[in-house]
C-alpha positions as CSV (number, residue, x, y, z in Angstrom):
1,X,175.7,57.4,48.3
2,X,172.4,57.4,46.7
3,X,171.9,58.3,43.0
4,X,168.9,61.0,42.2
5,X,166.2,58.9,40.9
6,X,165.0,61.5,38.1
7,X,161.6,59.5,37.5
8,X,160.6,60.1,41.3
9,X,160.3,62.6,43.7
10,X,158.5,63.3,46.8
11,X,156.6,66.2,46.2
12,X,153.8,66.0,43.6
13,X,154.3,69.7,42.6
14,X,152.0,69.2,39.7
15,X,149.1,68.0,41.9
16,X,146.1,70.8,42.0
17,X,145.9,69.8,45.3
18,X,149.2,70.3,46.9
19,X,150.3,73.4,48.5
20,X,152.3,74.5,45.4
21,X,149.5,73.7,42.7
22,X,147.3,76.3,43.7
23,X,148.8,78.7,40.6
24,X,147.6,75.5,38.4
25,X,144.0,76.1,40.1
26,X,143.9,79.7,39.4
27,X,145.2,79.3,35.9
28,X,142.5,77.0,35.2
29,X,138.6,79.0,34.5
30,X,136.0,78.6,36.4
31,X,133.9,76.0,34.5
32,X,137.4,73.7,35.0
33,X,137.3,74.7,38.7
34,X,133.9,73.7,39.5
35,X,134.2,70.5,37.0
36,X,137.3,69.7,39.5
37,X,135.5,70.0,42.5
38,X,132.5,68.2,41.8
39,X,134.6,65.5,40.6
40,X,136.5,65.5,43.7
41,X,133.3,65.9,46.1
42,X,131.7,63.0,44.4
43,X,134.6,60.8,45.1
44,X,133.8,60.9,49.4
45,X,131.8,59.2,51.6
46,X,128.3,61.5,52.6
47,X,129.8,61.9,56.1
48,X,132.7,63.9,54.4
49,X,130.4,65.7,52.3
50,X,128.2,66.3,55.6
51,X,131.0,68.1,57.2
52,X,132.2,70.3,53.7
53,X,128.7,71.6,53.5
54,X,128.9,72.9,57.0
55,X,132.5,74.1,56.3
56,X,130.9,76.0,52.9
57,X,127.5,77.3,54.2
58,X,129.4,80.4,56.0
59,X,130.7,80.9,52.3
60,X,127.2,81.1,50.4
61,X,126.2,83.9,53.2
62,X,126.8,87.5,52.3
63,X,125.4,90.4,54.8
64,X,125.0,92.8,52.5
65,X,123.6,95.6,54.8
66,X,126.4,94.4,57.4
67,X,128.9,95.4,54.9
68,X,126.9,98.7,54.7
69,X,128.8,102.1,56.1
70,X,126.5,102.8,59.7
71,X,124.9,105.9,58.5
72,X,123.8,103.8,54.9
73,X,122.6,100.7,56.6
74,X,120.6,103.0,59.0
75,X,118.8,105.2,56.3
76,X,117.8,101.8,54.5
77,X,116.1,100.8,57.5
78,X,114.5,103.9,57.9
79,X,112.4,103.0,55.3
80,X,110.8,99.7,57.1
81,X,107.7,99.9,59.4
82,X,108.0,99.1,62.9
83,X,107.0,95.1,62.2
84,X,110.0,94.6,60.2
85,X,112.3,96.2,62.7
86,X,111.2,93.9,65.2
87,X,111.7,90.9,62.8
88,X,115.2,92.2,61.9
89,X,116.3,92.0,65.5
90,X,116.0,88.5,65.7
91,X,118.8,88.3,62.1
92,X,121.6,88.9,63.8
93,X,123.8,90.9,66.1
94,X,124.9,93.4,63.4
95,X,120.7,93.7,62.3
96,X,120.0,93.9,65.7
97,X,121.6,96.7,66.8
98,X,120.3,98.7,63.6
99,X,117.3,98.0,64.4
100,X,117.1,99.0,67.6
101,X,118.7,102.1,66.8
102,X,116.7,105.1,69.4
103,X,117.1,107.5,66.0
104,X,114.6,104.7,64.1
105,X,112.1,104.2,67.0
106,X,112.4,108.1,67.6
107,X,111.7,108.6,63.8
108,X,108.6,106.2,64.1
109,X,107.1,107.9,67.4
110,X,107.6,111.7,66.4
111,X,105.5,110.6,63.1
112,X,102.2,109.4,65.3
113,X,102.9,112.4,67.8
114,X,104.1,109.8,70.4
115,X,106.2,111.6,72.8
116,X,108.6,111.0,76.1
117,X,107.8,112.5,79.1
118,X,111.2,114.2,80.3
119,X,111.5,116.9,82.8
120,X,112.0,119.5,80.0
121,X,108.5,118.7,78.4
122,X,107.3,119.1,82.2
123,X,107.8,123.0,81.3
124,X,106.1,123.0,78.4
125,X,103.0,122.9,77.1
126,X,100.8,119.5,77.6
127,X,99.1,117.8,75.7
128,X,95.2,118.6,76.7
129,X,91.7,117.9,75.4
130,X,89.4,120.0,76.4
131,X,86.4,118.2,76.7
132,X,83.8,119.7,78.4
133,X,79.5,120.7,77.4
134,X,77.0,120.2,79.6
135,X,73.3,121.2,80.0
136,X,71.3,122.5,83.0
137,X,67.2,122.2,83.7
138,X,64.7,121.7,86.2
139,X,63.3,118.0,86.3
140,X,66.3,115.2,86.6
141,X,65.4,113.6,83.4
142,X,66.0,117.1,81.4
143,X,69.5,117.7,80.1
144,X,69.8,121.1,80.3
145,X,72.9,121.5,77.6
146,X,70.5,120.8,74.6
147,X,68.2,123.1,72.5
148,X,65.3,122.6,71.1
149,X,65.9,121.0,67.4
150,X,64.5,123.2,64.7
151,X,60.6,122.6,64.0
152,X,60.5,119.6,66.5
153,X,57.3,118.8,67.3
154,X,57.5,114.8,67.8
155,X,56.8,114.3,71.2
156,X,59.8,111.5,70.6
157,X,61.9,114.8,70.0
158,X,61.4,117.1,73.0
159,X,63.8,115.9,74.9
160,X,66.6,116.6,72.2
161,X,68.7,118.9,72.2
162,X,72.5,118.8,72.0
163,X,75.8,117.5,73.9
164,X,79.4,118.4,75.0
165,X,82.2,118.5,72.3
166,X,85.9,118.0,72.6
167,X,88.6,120.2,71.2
168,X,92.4,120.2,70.7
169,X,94.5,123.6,71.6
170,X,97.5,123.8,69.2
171,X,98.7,127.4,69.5
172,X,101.4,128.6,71.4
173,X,100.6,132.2,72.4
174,X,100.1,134.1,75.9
175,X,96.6,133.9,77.7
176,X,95.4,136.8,80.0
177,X,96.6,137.1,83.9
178,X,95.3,137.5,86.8
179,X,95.5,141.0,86.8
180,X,92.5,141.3,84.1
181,X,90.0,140.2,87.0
182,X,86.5,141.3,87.1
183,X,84.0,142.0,89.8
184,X,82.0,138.7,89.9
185,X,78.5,138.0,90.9
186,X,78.7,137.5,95.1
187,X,79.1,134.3,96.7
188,X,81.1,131.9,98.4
189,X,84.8,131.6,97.5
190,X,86.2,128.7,95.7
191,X,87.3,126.0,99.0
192,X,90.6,123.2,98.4
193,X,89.2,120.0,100.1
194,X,90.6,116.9,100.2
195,X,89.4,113.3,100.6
196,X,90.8,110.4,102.7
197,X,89.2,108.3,100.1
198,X,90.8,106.3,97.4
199,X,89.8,104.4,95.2
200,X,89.9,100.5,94.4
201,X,91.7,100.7,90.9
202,X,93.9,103.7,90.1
203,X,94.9,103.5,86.3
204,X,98.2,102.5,85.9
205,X,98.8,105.3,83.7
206,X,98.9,107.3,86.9
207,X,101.5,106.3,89.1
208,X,104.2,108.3,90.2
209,X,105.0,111.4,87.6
210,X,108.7,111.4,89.0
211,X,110.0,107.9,88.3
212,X,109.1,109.1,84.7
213,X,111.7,111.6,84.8
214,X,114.5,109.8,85.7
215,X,114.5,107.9,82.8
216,X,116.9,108.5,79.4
217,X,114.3,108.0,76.3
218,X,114.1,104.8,75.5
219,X,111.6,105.7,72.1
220,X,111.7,101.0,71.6
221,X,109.7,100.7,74.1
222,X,107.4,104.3,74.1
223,X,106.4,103.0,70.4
224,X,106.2,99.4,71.9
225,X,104.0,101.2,74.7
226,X,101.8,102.1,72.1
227,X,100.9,100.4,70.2
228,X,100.1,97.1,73.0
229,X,97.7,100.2,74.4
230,X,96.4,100.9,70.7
231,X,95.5,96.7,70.6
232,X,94.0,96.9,73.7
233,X,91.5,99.4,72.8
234,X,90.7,96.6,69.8
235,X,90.7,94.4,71.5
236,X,88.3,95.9,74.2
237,X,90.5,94.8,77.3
238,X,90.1,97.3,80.1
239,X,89.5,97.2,83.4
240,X,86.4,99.6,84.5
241,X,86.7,101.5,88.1
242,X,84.7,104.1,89.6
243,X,86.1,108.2,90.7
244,X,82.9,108.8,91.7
245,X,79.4,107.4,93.0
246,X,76.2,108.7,93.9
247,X,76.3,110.0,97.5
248,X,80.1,109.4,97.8
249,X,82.0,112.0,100.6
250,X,82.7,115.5,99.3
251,X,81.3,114.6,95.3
252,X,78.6,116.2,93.4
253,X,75.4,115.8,94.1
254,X,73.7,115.8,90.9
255,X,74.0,115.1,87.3
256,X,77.0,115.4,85.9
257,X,77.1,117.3,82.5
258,X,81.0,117.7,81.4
259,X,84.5,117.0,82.0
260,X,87.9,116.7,80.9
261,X,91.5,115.2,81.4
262,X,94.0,118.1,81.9
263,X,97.9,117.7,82.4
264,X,99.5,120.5,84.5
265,X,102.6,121.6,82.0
266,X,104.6,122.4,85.3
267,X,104.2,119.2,87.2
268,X,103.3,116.6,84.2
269,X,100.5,116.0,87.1
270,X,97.3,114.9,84.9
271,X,93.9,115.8,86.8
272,X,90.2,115.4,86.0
273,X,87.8,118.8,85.8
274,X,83.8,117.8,86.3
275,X,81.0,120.4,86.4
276,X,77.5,119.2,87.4
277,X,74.0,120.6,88.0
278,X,75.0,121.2,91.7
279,X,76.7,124.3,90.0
280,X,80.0,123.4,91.3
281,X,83.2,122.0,89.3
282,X,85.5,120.0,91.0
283,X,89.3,118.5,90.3
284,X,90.3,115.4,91.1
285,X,93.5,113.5,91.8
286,X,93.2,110.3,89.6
287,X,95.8,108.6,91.4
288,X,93.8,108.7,94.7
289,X,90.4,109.4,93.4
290,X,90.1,112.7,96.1
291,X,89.0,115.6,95.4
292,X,91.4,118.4,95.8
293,X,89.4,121.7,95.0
294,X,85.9,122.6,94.8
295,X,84.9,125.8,92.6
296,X,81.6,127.2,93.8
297,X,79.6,130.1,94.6
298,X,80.5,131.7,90.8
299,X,77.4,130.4,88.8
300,X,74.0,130.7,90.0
301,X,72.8,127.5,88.1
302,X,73.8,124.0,86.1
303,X,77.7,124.2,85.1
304,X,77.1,122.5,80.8
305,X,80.5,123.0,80.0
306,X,83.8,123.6,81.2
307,X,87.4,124.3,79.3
308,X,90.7,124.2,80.7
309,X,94.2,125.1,79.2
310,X,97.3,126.6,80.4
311,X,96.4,127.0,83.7
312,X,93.1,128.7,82.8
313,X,89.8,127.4,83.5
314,X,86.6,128.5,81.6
315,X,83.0,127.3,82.5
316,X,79.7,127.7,80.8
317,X,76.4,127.6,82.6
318,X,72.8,128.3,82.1
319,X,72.8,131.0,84.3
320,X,73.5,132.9,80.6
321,X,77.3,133.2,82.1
322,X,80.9,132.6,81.2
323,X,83.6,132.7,83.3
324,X,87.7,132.3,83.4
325,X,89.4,131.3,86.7
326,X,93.3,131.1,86.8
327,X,94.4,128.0,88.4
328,X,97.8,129.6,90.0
329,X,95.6,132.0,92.1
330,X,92.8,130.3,92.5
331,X,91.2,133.3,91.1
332,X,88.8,134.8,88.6
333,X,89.8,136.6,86.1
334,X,86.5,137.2,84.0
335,X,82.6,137.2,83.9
336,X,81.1,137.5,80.3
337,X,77.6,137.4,79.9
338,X,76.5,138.9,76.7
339,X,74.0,135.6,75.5
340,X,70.3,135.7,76.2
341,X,69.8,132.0,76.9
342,X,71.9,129.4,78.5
343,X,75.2,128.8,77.3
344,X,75.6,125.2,76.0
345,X,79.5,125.3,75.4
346,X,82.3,126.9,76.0
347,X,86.0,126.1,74.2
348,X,89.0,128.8,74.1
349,X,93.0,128.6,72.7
350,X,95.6,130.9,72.9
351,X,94.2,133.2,70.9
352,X,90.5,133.9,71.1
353,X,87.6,132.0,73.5
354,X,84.4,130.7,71.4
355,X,80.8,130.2,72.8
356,X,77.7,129.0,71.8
357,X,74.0,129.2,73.4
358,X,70.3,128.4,73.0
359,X,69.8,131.9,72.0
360,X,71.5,130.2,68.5
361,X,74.1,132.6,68.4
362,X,77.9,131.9,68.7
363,X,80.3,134.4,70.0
364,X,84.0,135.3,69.9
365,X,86.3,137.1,72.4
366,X,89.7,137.9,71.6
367,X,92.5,137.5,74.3
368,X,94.3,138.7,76.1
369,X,91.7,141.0,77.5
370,X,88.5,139.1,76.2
371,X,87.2,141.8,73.6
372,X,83.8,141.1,72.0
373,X,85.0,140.0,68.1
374,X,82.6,138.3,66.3
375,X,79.0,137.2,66.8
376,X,77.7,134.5,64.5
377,X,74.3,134.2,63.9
378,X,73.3,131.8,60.8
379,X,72.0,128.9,62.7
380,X,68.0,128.6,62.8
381,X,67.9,126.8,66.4
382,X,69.8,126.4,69.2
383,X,73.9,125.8,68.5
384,X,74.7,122.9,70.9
385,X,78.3,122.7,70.8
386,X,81.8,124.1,69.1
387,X,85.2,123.2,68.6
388,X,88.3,125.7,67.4
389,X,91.2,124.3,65.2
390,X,94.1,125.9,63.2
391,X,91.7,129.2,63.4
392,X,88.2,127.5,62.0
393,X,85.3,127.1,64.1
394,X,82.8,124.8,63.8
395,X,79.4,124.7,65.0
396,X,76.5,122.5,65.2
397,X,73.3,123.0,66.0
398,X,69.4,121.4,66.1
399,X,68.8,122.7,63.3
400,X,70.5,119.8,61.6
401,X,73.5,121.9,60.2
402,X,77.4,121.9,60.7
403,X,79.2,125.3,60.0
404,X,82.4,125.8,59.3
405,X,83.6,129.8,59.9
406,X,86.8,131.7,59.5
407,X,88.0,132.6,63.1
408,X,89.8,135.5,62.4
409,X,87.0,137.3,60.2
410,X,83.4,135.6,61.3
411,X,82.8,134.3,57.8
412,X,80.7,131.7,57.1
413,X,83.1,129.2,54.8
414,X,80.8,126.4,54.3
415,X,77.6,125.2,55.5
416,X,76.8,121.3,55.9
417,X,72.5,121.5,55.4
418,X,71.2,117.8,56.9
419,X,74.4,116.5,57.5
420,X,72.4,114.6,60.0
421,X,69.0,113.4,60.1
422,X,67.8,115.3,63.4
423,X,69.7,117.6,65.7
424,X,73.5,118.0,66.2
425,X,74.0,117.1,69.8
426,X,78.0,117.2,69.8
427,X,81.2,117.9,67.8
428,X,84.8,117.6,67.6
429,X,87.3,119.1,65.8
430,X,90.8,118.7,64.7
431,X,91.5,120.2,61.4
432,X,90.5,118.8,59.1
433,X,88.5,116.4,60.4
434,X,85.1,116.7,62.2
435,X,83.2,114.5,64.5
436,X,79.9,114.8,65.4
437,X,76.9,113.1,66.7
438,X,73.3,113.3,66.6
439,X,69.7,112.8,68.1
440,X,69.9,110.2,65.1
441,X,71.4,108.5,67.2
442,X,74.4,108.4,64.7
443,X,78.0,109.0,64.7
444,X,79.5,110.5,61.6
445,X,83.0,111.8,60.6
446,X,84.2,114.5,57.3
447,X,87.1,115.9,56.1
448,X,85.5,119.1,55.4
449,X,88.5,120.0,52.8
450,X,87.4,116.6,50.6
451,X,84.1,115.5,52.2
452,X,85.0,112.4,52.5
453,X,84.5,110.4,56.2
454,X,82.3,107.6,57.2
455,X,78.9,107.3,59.3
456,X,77.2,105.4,61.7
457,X,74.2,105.4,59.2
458,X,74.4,103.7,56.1
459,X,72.7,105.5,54.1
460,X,75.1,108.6,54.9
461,X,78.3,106.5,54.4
462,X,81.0,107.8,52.5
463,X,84.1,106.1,52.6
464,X,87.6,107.8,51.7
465,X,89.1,106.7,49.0
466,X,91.9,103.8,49.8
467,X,90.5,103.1,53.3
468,X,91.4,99.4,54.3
469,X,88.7,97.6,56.2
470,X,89.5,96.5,59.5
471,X,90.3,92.6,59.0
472,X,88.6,89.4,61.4
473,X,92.1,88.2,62.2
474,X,93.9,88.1,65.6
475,X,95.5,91.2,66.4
476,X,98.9,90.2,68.2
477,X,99.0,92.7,71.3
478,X,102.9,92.7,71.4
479,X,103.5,93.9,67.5
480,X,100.1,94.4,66.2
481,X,100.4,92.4,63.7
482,X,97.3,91.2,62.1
483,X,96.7,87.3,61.3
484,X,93.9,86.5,59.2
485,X,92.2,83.6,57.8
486,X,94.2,82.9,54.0
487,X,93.4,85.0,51.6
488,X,89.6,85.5,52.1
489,X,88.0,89.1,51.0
490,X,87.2,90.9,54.8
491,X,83.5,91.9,55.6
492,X,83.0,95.2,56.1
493,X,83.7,97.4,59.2
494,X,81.0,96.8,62.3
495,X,79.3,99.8,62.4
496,X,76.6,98.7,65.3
497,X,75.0,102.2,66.1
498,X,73.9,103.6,69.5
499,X,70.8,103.7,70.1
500,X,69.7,106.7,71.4
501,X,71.2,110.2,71.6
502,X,75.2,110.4,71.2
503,X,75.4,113.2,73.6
504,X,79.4,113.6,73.7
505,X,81.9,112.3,71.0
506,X,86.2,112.9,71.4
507,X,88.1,112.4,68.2
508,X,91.8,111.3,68.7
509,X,94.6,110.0,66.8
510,X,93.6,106.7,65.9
511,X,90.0,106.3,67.4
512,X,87.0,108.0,68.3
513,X,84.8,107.9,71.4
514,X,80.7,108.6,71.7
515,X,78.9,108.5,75.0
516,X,75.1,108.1,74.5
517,X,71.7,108.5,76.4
518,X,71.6,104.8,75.9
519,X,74.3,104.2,78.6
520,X,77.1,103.1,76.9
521,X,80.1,104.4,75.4
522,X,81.7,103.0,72.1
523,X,84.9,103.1,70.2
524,X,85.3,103.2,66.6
525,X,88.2,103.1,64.4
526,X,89.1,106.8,63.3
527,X,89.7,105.3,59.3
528,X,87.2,102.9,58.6
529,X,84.5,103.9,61.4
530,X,84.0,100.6,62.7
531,X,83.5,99.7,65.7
532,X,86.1,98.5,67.8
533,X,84.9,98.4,71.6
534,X,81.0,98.8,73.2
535,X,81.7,99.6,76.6
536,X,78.7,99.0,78.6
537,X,78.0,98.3,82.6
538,X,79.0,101.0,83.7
539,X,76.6,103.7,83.4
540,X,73.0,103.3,84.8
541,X,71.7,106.6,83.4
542,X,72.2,108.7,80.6
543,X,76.2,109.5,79.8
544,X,76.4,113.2,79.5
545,X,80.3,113.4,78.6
546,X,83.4,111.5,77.5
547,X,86.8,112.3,77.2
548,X,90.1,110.3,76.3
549,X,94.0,109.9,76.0
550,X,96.0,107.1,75.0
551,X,95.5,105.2,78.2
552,X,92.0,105.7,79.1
553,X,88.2,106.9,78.4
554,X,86.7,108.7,80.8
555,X,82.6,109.4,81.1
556,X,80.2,110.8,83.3
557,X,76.2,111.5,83.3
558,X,73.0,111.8,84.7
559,X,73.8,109.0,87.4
560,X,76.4,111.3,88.8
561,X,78.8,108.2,88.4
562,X,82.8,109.1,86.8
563,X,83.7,106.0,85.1
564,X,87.1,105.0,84.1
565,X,87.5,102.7,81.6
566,X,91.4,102.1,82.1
567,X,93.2,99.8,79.0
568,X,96.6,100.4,80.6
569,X,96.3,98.2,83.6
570,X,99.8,96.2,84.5
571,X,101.7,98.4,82.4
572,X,103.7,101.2,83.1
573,X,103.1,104.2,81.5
574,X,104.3,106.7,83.3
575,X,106.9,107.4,80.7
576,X,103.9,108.2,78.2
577,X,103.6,112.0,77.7
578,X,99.5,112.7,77.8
């Protein structure tokens, strides 16, 4: 039998290291605590300490927005722009999948107007530019869709007169049937032909509509879609192809004065409209490069301009005439020809149809039964071209002016005296921005609610206020990001003008086209107006018109070549609503 030994035991109870002296620890404050520890960590080797900081690191790391509720964590991200979203997928699993959350991506599309094409939006209305001013005139150097600038008596001036302009249609109300056809002037009826031949390089943008539509939203990748198209155009990589070439089977066969892109809303089909001084128009399926219907024997001269939306097509000509021709039926609907002179443009939207002429008048018809409305007469030469938006007009002319009119009244709201230095050849508008360019041979863009914008010319620049210059860095075609030199101050935007006539300009979302008589086309940044891609090569002659969407520009002219300049090529976008 052993005695108790009451100066021994086995269990140091009082240690703060054994199981039982952890209520010691905790009694102890924290300035003990940590003086404990450190004493205790600087008693090991470095391989034990190597192997405790491992152990410790996961308790120094606190995921705050981990921690968040869902709904909270997603609203804070809400607030990030698309760069950091991408950089906080690569955080973690929790950041990931908050980041790539469709609600955010959706959030960040709807806000640039960046839409999915799903079989619902097939119904509805497309997204269209209507593009589309041309001239007519005897000799093949004439353009026939330009007046005579005011007083021009430069021998260096007589052949300007004015261009094409394209328009945005963002009103949702009925257009006229069928059943409001005229009697038109006698001739042969329209003819469907179609081509065996294709062309060598289809954009990618138009491959098969339908694979589109079996596809659940995915708005990642639309945005990611995007904006590699958007770095492209910066970054000038396209591939150039041609719909048409002189003496090519069933094609015009003569100048080429306007076109535009068009989207059937029932299909999600997108076609290309072209009329040409052979007084024909013709569509064409870009994803085979044949044509597929031929509308002749309704003007008796050059087609300058054509307009088509929701299923209605309208064309201009210098034959003094207008005329509407419903798609479905393949029929026309109406023959206006109240001008004295040719008509240089024609542009309509739901609501009313606007044309302008050499006789320097503009006139408005209201729909759905085409009643005369208004008939503008300020302009002191020939009005070139017009544009409608959120029920404005505007309307250039050679007489050096812009002018800005109420559509529903017919009054003059403001008047821009010399806004360029010779004749206004072509506009676009899209409240409240208008582009226009010029026998100057100058590009120039205004808000006409601040009058503020940029120009080709420097000594018309006027620069919005908090504009950021484009920067010399390497634009990253995945994220966009931008890398530049340091912190070095950035030269200002390349503005390198055309040099000639911009006969046709199209103003889009984030950059603007201009198609000149000195055979290129350029691209220029819709903020800062500099310029971002000179696309030349493909044009031998004069370029007449030019029209774009997010994938593509398209141009025609004099040489009676369609060129299109396709930046989508080897990716799909058939998911990409145009």
């Amino acid at each position: 039998m052993f005695l108790t030994d009451e100066g021994y035991t086995d269990d140091d109870l009082n240690s703060p290291l054994s199981p039982g002296g952890s209520s010691l620890i905790g009694s102890r404050s924290v300035h003990e605590r940590e003086e404990l520890a450190y004493s205790i960590l600087a008693s090991l080797p470095r391989s034990s300490l190597a192997v405790l900081q491992a152990r410790i690191a996961p308790l120094l790391k606190v995921d705050i927005v981990g921690l968040l509720p869902p709904e909270i964590a997603l609203h804070v991200f809400s607030y990030l722009p698309y760069q950091s979203l991408l950089t906080c997928t690569v955080v973690s699993r929790k950041w990931r999948a908050l980041a790539d959350d469709q609600s955010l991506w959706k959030t960040l599309c709807l806000s640039r107007k960046w839409e999915w094409r799903t079989p619902l939006q097939a119904f509805q209305l497309a997204s269209d530019t209507c593009p589309g001013h041309a001239p007519p005139n005897e000799g093949d150097w004439d353009d026939e869709g330009m007046g005579d600038e005011e007083d021009s008596s430069d021998d260096d001036m007589q052949h300007d007169d004015s261009g094409f302009a394209s328009m945005s249609m963002d009103i949702d109300l009925p257009l006229p049937s069928s059943s409001s056809a005229l009697v038109l002037p006698t001739g042969s009826p329209p003819r469907q032909v179609r081509s065996s031949r294709t062309r060598h390089s289809a954009p990618s943008v138009l491959q098969s509509a339908a694979a589109a539509f079996h596809l659940k939203p995915d708005y990642k990748l639309l945005h990611q879609t995007h904006v590699r198209l958007r770095n492209r155009f910066t970054a000038g990589s396209y591939t150039l192809s041609n719909l048409q070439t002189r003496g090519a089977p069933n094609s015009h066969t003569n100048t080429i004065y306007c076109l535009q892109l068009y989207t059937y809303p029932e299909t999600g089909t997108q076609v290309l409209f072209t009329g040409s001084k052979d007084r024909t128009i013709r569509e064409w399926d870009l994803s085979t490069g044949s044509v597929i219907r031929v509308v002749e024997g309704v003007h008796e001269s050059s087609v300058l301009s054509i307009c088509v939306h929701r299923g209605i097509l309208a064309s201009a000509s210098s034959d003094r005439c207008v005329v509407l021709w419903d798609l479905a039926t393949n029929q026309p609907i109406k023959v206006i020809k109240d001008h004295e002179d040719s008509v240089l443009c024609v542009r309509f939207d739901d609501r009313r149809l606007v044309s302008c002429s050499k006789d320097r008048t503009v006139r408005t018809y209201l729909f759905p039964d085409l009643t005369r409305q208004h008939v503008l007469s300020a302009h002191r030469a020939a009005v070139n071209a017009v544009a409608i938006s959120n029920n404005c007009i505007v309307s250039v002319s050679g007489d050096r002016s812009l002018r800005l009119w109420d559509a529903e009244t017919g009054a003059l709201l403001r008047t821009f005296e010399n806004h360029h230095r010779r004749g206004i050849a072509s506009v676009d508008f899209r409240h409240p921005y208008v582009l226009s360019g010029s026998s100057d041979k100058h590009v120039r863009l205004v808000d006409v609610t601040t009058l503020q914008g940029w120009s080709t010319s420097p000594s018309a620049d006027n620069k919005p206020p908090g504009v950021t210059e484009l920067g010399s860095g390497v634009v990253c075609e995945a994220c966009g990001s931008n890398a530049s030199a340091g912190g070095a101050s950035q030269p200002p935007p390349r503005r390198r003008a055309h040099e000639d006539l911009v006969r046709s300009v199209a103003l889009g979302s984030e950059f603007v086209v201009s198609g000149s008589y000195d055979f290129t086309v350029k691209v220029w940044d819709r903020q800062t107006g500099a310029l971002v891609a000179d696309l030349a090569g493909g044009h031998t002659g004069r370029i007449f018109c030019v029209g774009s969407d997010y994938t593509k520009i398209v141009s025609c002219g004099e040489d009676q070549r369609i060129c299109i300049w396709d930046f989508s090529h080897g990716v799909d976008t058939s998911f990409i609503k145009l």
